[in-house]
Biopython code that builds the backbone (N, CA, C, O; Angstrom):
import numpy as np
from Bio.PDB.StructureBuilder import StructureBuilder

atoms = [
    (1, "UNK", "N", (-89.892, -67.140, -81.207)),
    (1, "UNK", "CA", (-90.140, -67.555, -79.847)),
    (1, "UNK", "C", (-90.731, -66.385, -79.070)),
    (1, "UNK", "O", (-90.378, -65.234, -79.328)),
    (2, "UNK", "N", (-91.894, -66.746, -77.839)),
    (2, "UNK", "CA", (-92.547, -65.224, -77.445)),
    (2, "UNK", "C", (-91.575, -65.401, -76.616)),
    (2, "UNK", "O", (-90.766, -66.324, -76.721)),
    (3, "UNK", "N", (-91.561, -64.472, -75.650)),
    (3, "UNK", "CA", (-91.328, -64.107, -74.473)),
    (3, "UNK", "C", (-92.019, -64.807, -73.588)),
    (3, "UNK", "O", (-93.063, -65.361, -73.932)),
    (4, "UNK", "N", (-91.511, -64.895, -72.232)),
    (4, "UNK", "CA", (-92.216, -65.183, -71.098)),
    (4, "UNK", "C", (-92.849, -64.377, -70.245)),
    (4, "UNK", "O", (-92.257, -63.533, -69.571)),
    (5, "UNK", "N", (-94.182, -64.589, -70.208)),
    (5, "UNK", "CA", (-95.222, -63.411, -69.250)),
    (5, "UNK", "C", (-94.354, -63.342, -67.806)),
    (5, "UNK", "O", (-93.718, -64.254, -67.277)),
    (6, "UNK", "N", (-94.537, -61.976, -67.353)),
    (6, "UNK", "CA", (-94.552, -62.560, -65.800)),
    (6, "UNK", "C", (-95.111, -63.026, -64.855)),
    (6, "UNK", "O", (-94.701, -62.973, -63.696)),
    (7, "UNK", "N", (-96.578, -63.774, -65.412)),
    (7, "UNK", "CA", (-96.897, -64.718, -64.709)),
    (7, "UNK", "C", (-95.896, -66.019, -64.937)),
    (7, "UNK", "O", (-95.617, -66.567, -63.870)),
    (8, "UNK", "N", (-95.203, -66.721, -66.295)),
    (8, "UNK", "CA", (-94.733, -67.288, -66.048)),
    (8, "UNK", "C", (-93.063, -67.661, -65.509)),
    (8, "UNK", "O", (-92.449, -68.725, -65.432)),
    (9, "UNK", "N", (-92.611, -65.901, -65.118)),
    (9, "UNK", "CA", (-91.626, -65.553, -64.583)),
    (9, "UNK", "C", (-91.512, -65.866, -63.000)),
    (9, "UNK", "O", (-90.527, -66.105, -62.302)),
    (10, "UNK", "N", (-92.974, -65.771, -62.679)),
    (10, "UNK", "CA", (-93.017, -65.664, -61.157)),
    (10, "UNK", "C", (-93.189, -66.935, -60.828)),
    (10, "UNK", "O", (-92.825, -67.234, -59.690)),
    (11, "UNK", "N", (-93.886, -68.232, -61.860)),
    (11, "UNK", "CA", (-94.369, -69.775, -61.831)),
    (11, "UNK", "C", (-92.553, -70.048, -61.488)),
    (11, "UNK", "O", (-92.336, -70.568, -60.394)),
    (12, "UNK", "N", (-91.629, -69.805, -62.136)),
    (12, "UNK", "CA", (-90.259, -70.153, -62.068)),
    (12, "UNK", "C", (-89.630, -69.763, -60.783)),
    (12, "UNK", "O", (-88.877, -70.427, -60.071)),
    (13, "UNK", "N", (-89.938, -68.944, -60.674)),
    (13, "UNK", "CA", (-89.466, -68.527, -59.133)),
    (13, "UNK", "C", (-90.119, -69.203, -58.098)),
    (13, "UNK", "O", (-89.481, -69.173, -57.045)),
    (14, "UNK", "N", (-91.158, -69.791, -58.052)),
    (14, "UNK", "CA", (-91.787, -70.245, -57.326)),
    (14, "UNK", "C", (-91.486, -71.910, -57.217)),
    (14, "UNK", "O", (-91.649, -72.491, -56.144)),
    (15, "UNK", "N", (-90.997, -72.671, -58.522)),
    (15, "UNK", "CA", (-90.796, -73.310, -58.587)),
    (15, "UNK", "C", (-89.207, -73.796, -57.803)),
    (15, "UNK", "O", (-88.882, -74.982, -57.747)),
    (16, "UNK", "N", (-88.304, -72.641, -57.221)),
    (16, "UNK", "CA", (-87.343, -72.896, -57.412)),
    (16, "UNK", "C", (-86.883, -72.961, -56.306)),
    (16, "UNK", "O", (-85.776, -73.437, -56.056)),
    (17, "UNK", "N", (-87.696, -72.472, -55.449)),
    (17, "UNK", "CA", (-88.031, -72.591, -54.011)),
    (17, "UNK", "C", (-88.724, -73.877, -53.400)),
    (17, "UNK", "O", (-88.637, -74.030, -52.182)),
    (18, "UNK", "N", (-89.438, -74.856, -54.192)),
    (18, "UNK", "CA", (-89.870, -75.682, -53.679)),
    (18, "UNK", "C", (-88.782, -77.142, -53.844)),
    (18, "UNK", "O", (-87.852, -77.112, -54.650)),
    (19, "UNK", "N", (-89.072, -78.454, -52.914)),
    (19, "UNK", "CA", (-88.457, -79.074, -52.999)),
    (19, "UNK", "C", (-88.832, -80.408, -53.691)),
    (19, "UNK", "O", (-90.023, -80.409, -54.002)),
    (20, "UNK", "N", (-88.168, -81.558, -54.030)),
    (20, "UNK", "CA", (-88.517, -82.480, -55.203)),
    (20, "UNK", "C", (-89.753, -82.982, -54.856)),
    (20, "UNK", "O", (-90.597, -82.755, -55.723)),
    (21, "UNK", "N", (-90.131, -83.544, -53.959)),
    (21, "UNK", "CA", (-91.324, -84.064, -53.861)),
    (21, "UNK", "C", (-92.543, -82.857, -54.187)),
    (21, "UNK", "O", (-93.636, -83.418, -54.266)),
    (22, "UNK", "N", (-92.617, -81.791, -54.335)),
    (22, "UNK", "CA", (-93.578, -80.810, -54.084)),
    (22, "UNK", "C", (-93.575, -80.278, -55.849)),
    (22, "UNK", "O", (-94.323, -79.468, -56.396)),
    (23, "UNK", "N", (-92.723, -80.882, -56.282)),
    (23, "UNK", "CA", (-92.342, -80.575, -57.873)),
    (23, "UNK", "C", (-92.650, -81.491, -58.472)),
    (23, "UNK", "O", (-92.931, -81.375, -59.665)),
    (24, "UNK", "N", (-92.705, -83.018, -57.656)),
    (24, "UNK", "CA", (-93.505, -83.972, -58.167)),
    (24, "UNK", "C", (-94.852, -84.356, -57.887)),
    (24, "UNK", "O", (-95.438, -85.324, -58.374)),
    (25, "UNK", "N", (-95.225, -83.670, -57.208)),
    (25, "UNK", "CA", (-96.768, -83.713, -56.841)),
    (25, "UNK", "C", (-97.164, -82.552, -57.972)),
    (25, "UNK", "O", (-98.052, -82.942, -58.730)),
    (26, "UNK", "N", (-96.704, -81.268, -58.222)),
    (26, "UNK", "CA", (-97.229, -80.534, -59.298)),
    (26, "UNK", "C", (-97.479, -81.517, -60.705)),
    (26, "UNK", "O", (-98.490, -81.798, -61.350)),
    (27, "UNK", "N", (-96.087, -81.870, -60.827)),
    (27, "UNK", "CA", (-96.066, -82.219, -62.067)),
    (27, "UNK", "C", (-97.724, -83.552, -62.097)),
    (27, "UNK", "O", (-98.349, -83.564, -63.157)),
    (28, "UNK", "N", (-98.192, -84.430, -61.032)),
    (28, "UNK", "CA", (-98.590, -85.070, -60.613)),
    (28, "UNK", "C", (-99.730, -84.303, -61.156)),
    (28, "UNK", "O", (-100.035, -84.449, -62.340)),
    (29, "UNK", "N", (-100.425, -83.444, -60.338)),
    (29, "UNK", "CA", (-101.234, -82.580, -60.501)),
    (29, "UNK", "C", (-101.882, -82.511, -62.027)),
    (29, "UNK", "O", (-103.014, -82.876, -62.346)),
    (30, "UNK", "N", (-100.817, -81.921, -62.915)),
    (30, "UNK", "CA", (-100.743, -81.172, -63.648)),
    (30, "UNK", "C", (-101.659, -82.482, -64.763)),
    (30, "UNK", "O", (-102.692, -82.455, -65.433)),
    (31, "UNK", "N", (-100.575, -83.542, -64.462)),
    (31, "UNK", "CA", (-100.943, -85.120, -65.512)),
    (31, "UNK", "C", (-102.563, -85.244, -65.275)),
    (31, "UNK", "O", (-103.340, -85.612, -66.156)),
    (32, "UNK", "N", (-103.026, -84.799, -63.664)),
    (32, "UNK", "CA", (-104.034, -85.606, -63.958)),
    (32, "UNK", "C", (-105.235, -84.871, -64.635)),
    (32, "UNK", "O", (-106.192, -85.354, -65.241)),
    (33, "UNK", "N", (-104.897, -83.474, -64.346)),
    (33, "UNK", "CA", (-105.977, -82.942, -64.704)),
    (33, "UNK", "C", (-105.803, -83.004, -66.459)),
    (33, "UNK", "O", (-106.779, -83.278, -67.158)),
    (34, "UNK", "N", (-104.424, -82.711, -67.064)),
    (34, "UNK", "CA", (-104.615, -83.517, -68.429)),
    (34, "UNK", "C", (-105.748, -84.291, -68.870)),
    (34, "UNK", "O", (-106.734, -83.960, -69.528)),
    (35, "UNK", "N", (-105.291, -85.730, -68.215)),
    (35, "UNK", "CA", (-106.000, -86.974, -68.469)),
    (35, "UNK", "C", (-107.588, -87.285, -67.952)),
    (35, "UNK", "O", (-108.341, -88.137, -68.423)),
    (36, "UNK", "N", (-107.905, -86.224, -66.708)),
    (36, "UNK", "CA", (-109.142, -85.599, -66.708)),
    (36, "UNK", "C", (-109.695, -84.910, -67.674)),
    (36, "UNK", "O", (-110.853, -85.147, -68.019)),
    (37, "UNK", "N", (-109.037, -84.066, -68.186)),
    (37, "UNK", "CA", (-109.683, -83.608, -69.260)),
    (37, "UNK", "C", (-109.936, -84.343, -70.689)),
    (37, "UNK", "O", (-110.968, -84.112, -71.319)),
    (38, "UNK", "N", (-108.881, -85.295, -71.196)),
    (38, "UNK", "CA", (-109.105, -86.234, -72.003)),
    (38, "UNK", "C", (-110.089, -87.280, -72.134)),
    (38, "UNK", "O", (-110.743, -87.497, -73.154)),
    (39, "UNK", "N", (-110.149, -87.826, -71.204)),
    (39, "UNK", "CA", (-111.530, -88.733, -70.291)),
    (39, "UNK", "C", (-112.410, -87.723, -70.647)),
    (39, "UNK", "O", (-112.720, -87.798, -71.836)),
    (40, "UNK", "N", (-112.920, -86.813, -70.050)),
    (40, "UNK", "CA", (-114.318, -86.358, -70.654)),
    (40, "UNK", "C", (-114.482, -85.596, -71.760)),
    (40, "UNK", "O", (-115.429, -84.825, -71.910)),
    (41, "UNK", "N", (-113.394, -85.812, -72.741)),
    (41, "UNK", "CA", (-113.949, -85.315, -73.762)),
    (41, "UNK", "C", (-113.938, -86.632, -74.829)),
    (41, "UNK", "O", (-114.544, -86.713, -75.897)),
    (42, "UNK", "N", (-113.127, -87.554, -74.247)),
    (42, "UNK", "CA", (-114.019, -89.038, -74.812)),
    (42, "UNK", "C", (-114.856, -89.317, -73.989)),
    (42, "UNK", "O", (-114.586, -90.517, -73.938)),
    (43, "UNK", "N", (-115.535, -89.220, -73.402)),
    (43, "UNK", "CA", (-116.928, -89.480, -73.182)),
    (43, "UNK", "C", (-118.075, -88.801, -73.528)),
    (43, "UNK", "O", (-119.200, -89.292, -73.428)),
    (44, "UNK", "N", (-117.793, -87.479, -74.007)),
    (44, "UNK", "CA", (-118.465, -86.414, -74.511)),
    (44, "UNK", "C", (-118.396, -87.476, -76.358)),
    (44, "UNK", "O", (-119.396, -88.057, -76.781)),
    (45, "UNK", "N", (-117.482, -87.472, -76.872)),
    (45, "UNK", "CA", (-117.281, -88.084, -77.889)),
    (45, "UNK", "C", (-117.922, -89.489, -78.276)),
    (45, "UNK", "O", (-118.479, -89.706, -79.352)),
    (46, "UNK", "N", (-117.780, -90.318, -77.349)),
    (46, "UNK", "CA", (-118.936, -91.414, -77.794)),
    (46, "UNK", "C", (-120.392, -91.269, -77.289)),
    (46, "UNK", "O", (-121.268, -92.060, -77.639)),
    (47, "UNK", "N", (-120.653, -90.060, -76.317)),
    (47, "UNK", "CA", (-122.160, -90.253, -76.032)),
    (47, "UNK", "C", (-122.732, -89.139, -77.473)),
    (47, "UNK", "O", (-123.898, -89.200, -77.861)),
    (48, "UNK", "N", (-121.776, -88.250, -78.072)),
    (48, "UNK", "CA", (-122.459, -87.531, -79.003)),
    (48, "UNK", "C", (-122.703, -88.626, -79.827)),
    (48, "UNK", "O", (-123.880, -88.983, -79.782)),
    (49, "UNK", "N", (-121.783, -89.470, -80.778)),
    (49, "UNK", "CA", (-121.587, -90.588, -81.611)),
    (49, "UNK", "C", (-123.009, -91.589, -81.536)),
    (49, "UNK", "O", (-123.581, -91.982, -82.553)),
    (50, "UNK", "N", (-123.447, -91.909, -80.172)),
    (50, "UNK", "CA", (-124.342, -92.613, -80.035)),
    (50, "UNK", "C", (-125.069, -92.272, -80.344)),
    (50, "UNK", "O", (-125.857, -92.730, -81.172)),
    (51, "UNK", "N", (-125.080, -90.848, -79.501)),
    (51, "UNK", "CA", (-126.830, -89.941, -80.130)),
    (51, "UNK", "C", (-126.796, -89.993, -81.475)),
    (51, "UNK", "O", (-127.655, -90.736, -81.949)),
    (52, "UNK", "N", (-125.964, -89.356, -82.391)),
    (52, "UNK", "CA", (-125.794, -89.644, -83.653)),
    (52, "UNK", "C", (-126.649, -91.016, -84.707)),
    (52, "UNK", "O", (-127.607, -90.893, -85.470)),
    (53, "UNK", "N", (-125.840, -92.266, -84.352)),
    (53, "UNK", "CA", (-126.593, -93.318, -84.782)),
    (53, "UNK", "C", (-127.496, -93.607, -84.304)),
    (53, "UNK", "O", (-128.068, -94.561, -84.831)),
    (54, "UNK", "N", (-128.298, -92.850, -82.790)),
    (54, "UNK", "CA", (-129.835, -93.581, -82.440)),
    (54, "UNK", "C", (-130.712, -92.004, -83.490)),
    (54, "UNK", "O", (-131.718, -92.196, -84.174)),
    (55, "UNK", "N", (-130.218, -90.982, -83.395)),
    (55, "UNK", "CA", (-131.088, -90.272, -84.169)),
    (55, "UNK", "C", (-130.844, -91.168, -86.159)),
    (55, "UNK", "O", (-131.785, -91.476, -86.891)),
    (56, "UNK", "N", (-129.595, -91.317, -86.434)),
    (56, "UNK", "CA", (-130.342, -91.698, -87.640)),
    (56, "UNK", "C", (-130.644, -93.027, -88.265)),
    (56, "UNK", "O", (-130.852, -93.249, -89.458)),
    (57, "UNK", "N", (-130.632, -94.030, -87.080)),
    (57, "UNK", "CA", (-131.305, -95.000, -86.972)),
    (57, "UNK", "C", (-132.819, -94.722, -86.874)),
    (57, "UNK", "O", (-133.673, -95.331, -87.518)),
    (58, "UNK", "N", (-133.078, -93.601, -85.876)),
    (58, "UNK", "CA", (-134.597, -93.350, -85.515)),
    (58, "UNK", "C", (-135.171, -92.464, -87.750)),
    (58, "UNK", "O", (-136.224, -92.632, -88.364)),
    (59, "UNK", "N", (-134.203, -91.850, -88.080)),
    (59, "UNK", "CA", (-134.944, -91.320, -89.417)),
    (59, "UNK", "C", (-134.944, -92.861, -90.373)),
    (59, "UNK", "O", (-136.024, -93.265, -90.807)),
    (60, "UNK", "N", (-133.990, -93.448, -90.575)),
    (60, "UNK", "CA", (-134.393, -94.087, -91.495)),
    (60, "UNK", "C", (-134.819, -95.503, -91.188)),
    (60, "UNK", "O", (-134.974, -96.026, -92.292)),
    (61, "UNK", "N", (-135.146, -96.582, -90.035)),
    (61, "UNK", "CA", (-136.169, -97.757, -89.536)),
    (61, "UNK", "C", (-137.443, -97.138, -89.195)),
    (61, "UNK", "O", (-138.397, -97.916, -89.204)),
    (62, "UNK", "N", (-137.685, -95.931, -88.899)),
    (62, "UNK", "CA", (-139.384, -95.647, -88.967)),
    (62, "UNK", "C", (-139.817, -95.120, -90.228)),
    (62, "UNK", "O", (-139.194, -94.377, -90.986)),
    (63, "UNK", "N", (-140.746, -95.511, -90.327)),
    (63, "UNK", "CA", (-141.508, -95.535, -91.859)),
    (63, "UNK", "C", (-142.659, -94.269, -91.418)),
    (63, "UNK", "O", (-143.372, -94.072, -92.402)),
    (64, "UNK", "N", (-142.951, -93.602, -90.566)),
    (64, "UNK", "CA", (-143.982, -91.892, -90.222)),
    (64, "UNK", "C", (-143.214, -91.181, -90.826)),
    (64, "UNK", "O", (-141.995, -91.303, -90.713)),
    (65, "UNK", "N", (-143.847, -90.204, -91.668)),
    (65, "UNK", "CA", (-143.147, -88.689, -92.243)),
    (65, "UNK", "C", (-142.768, -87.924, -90.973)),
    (65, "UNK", "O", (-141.586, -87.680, -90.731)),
    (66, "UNK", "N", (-143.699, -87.568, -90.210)),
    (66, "UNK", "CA", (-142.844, -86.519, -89.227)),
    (66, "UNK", "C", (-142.528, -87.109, -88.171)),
    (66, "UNK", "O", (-143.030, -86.769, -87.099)),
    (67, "UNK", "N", (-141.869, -87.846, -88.239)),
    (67, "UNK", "CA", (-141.579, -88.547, -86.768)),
    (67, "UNK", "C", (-139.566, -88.569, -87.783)),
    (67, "UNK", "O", (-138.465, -88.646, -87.240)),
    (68, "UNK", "N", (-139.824, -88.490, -88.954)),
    (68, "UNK", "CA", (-138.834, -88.410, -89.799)),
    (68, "UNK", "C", (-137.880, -86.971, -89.691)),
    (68, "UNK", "O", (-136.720, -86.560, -89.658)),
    (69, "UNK", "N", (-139.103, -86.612, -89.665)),
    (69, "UNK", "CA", (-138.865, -84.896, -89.920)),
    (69, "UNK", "C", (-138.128, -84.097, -88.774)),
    (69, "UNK", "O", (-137.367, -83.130, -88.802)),
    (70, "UNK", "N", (-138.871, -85.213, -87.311)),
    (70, "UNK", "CA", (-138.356, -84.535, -86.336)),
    (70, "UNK", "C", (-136.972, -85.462, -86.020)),
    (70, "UNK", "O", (-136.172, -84.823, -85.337)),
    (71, "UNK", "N", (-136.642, -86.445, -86.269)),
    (71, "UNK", "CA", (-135.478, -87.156, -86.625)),
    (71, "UNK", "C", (-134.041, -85.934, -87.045)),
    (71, "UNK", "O", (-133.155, -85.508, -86.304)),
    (72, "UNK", "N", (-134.285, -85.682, -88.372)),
    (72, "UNK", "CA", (-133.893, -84.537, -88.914)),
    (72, "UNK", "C", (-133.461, -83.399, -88.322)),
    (72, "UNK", "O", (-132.272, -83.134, -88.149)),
    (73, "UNK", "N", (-134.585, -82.554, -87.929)),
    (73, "UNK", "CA", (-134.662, -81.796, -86.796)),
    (73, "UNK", "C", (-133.157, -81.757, -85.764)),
    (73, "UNK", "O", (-132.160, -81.043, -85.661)),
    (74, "UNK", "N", (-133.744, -83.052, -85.084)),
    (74, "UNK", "CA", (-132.528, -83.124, -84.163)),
    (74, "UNK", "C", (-131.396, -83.170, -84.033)),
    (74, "UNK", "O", (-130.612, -82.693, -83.212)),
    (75, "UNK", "N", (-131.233, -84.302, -85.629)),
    (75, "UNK", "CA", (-129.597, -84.143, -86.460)),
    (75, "UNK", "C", (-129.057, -82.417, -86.481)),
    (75, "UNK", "O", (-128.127, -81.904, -85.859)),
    (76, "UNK", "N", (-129.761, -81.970, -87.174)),
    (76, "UNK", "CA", (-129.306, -80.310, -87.107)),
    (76, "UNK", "C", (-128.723, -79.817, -86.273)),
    (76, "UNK", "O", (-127.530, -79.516, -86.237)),
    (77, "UNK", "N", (-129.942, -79.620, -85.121)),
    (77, "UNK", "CA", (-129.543, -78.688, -84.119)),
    (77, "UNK", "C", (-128.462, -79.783, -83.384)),
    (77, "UNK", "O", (-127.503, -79.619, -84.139)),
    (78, "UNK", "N", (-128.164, -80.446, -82.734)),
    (78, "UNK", "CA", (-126.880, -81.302, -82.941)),
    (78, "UNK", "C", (-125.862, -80.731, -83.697)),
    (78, "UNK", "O", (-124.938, -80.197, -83.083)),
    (79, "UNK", "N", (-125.859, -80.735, -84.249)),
    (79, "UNK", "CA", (-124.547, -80.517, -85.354)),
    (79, "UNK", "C", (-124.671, -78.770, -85.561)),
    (79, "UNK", "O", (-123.588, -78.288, -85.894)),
    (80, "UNK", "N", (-125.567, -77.962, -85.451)),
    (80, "UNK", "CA", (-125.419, -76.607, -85.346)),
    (80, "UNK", "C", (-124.915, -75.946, -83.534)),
    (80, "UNK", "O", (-124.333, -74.901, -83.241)),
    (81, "UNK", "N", (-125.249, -76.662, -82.956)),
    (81, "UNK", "CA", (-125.300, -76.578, -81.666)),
    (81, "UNK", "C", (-123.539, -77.351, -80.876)),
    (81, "UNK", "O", (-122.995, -77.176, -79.785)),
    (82, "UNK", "N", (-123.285, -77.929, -81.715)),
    (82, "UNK", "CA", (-121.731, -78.682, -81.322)),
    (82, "UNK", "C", (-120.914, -78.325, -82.377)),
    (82, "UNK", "O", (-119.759, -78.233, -81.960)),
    (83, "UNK", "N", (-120.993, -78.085, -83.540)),
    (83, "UNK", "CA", (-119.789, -77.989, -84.535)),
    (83, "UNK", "C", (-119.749, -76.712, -85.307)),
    (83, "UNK", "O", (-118.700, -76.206, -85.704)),
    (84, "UNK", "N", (-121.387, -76.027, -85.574)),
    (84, "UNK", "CA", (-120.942, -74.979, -85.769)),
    (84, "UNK", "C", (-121.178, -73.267, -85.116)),
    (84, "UNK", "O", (-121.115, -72.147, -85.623)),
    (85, "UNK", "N", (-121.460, -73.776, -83.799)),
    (85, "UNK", "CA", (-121.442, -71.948, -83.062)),
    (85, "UNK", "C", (-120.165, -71.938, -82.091)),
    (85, "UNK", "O", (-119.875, -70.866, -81.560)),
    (86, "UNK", "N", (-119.112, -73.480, -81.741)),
    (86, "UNK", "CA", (-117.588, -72.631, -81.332)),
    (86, "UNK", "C", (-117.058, -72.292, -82.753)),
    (86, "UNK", "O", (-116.095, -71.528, -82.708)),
    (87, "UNK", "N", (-117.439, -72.664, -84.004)),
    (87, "UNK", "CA", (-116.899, -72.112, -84.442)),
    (87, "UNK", "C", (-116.721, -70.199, -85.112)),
    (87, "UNK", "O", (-115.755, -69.545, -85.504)),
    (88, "UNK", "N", (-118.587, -69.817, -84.903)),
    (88, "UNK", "CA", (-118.778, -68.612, -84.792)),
    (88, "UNK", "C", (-118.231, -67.792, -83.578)),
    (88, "UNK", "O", (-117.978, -66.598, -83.738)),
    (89, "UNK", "N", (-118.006, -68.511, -82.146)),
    (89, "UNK", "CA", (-117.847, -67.658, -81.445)),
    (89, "UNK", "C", (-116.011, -67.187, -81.367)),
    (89, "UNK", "O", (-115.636, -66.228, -80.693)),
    (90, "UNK", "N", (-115.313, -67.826, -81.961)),
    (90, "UNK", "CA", (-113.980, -67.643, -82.427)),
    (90, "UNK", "C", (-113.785, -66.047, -82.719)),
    (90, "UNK", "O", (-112.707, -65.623, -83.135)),
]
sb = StructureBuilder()
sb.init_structure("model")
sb.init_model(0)
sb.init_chain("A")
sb.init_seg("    ")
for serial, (resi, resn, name, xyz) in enumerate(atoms, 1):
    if name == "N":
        sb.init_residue(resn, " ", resi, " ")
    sb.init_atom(name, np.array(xyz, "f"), 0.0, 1.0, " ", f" {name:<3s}", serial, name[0])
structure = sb.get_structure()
């Protein structure tokens, strides 16, 4: 188990001073920005998904080589550009 920072030494003290309603508006707070944050990262999640199947819908129903190529293209940097540089910047 870590320890507790004293930032979250001083969150307790602060907390202990306030009264129920003001502890339920935090906690309030706290939910929504959660569920704010969940919300846009499903929406981040099906608009990537989409792009996904309109790029490889667009490579394989057109019958042009480079209209293929740049199909391709886009898959990549997509997928180099979202999955693998957070993982370099780790």
């Amino acid at each position: 188990m870590t320890e507790p920072t004293l930032l979250d030494l001083m969150k307790k003290l602060q907390d202990m001073n306030k009264t129920k309603e003001e502890l339920a508006m935090d906690k309030a707070d706290r939910l929504g920005k959660a569920f704010g944050e969940f919300a846009g990262a499903l929406i981040v999640i099906l608009g990537v998904v989409t792009l996904v199947w309109a790029i490889l819908n667009f490579i394989f129903v057109i019958q042009v080589a480079w209209l293929k190529i740049l199909g391709a293209l886009l898959l990549f940097n997509l997928f180099k550009n979202i999955v693998v540089k957070p993982m370099l910047n780790k």
